[in-house]
C-alpha positions as CSV (number, residue, x, y, z in Angstrom):
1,X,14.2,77.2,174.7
2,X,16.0,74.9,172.6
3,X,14.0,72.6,169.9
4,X,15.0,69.6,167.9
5,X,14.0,69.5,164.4
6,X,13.2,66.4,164.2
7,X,9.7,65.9,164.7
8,X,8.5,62.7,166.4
9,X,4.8,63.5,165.7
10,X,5.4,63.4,161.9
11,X,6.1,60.1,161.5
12,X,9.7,59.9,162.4
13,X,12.8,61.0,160.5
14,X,12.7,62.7,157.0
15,X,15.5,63.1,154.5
16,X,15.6,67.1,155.1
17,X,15.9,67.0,158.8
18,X,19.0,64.4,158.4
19,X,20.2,65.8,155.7
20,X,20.3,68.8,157.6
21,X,21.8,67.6,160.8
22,X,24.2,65.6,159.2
23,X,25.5,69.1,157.8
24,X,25.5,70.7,161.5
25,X,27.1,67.4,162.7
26,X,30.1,67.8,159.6
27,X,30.1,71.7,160.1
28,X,30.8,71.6,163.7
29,X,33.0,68.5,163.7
30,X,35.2,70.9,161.7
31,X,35.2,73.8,163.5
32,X,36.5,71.4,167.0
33,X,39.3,70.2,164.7
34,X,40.4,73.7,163.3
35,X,40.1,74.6,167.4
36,X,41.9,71.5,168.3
37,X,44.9,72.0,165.5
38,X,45.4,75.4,166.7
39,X,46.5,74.2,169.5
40,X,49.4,73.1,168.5
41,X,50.7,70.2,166.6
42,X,47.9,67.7,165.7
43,X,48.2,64.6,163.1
44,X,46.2,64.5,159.7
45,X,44.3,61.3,161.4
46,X,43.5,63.1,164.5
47,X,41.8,65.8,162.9
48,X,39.8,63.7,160.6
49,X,38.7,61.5,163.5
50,X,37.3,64.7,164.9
51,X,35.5,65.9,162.2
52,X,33.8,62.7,161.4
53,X,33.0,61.7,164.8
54,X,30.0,64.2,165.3
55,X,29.0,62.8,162.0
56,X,28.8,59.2,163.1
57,X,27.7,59.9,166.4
58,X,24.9,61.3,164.8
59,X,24.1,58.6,162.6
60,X,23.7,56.2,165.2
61,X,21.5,58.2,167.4
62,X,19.2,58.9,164.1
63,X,19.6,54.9,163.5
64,X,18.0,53.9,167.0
65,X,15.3,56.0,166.0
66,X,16.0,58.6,169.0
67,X,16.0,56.1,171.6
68,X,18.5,57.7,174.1
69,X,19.1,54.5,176.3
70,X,19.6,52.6,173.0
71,X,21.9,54.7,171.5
72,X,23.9,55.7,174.0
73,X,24.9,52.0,175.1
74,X,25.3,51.6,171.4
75,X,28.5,54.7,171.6
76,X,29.5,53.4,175.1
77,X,30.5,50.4,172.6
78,X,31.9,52.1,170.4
79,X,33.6,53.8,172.8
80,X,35.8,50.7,173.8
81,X,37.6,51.3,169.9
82,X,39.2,54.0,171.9
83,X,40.7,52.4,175.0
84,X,41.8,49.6,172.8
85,X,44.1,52.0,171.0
86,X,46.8,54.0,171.9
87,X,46.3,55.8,174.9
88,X,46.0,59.2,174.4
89,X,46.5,62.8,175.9
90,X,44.0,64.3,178.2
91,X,43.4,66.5,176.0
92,X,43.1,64.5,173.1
93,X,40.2,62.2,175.1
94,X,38.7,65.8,175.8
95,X,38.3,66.0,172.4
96,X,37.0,63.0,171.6
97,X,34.4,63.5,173.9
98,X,33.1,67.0,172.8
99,X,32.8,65.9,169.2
100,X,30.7,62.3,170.7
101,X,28.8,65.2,172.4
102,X,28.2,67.4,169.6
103,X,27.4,64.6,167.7
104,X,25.0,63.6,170.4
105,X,23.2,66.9,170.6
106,X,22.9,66.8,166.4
107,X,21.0,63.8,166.2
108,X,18.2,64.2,168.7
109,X,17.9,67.2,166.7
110,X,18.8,69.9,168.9
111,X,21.1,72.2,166.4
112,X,21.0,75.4,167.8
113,X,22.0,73.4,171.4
114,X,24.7,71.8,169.8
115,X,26.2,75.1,167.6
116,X,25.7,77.1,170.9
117,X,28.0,74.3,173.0
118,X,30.2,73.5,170.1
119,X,31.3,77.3,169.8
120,X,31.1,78.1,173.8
121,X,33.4,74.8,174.9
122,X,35.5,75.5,171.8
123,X,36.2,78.9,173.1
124,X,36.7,77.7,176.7
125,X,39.0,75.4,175.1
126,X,41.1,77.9,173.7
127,X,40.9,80.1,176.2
128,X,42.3,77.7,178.9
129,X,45.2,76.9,176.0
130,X,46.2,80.2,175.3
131,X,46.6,81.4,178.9
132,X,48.5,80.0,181.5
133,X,45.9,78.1,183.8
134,X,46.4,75.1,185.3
135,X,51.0,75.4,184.6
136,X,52.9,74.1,187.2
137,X,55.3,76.9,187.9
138,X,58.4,74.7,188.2
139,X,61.7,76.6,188.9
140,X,63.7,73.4,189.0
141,X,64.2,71.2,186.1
142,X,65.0,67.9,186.0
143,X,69.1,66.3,184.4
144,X,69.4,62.9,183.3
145,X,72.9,61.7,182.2
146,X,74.2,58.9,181.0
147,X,77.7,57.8,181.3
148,X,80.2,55.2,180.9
149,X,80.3,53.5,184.4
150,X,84.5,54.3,184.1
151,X,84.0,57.7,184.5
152,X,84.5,59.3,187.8
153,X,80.8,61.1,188.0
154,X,81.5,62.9,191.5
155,X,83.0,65.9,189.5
156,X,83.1,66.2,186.0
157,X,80.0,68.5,185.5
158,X,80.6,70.8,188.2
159,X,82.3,73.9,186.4
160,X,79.4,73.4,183.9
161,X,76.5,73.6,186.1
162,X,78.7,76.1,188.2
163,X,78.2,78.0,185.0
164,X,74.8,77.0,183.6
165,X,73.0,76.8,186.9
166,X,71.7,78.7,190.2
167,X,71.8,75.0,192.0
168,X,72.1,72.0,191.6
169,X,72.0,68.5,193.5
170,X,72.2,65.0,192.6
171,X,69.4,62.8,193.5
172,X,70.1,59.2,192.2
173,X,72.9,56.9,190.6
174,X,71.5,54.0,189.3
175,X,73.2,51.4,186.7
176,X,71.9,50.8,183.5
177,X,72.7,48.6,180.1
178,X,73.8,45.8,182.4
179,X,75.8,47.6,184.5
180,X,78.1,49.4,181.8
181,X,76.1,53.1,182.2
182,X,75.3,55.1,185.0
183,X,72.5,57.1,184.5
184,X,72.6,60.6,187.3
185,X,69.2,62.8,187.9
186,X,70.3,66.2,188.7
């Protein structure tokens, strides 16, 4: 069903066809950063990280000469750049690894496969954003003060959360700042 256009039998790898993937792999690498940013607020680095990533996933699958094992131990190294970097969102890794995919499906050649995935996760991936799946319907919301460890805390917020709140409970007094703060969860 799906084909690569990259022809093994001709001799290996020809300007057009990586000319042409490299477009796909740019193309699509921009289309999971527009879908990423819509998300919500994205940096400027972020976003160019995805749409170069397909790219140079790409390039290193077309440089091991389509040699899957080679090439994927080759990213799985790569890959390592990541975790020694600031930890990010799940859904920032999620993102990471669709453009390493789509970047994966580019250069063995299979375009069509990889346009096909690249707009059907990107639409999952809005989908799931936009609606409510996956919340956690909390009714209750956590309260963290901080006061001077003078103050009498048994009281003093009761007529506002009387006010401002169905219930509420305190669940912990610790000391903090070397023992000059409290710091109460409600």
């Amino acid at each position: 069903m799906f084909t690569s256009v990259l022809n093994q039998a001709e001799g290996g790898l020809t300007v057009q066809s990586a000319l042409l993937c490299t477009a796909v792999s740019i193309l699509l690498g921009l289309l999971i950063a527009v879908i990423y940013r819509n998300q919500g607020v994205c940096s400027k680095n972020f976003c160019m990280t995805l749409v170069m990533l397909p790219v140079l996933v790409q390039m290193v699958i077309m440089l091991v000469n389509g040699n899957l094992g080679t090439s994927v131990a080759v990213l799985g190294t790569f890959s390592l750049i990541r975790f020694r970097s600031v930890p990010g969102t799940s859904k920032e890794i999620t993102a990471i690894f669709f453009a390493m995919a789509v970047g994966l499906a580019a250069g063995t050649g299979f375009l069509t496969f990889a346009v096909v995935m690249a707009v059907l996760v990107g639409a999952v991936f809005l989908l799931l954003e936009k609606t409510s799946f996956g919340e956690w319907r909390q009714e209750y919301k956590n309260l963290r003060i901080v006061i001077a460890e003078n103050l009498d805390y048994t009281d003093i917020f009761d007529d506002i959360f009387q006010e401002y709140t169905k219930k509420c409970r305190l669940q912990r007094v610790k000391t903090t700042n070397l023992g000059s703060m409290y710091e109460l969860d409600y």
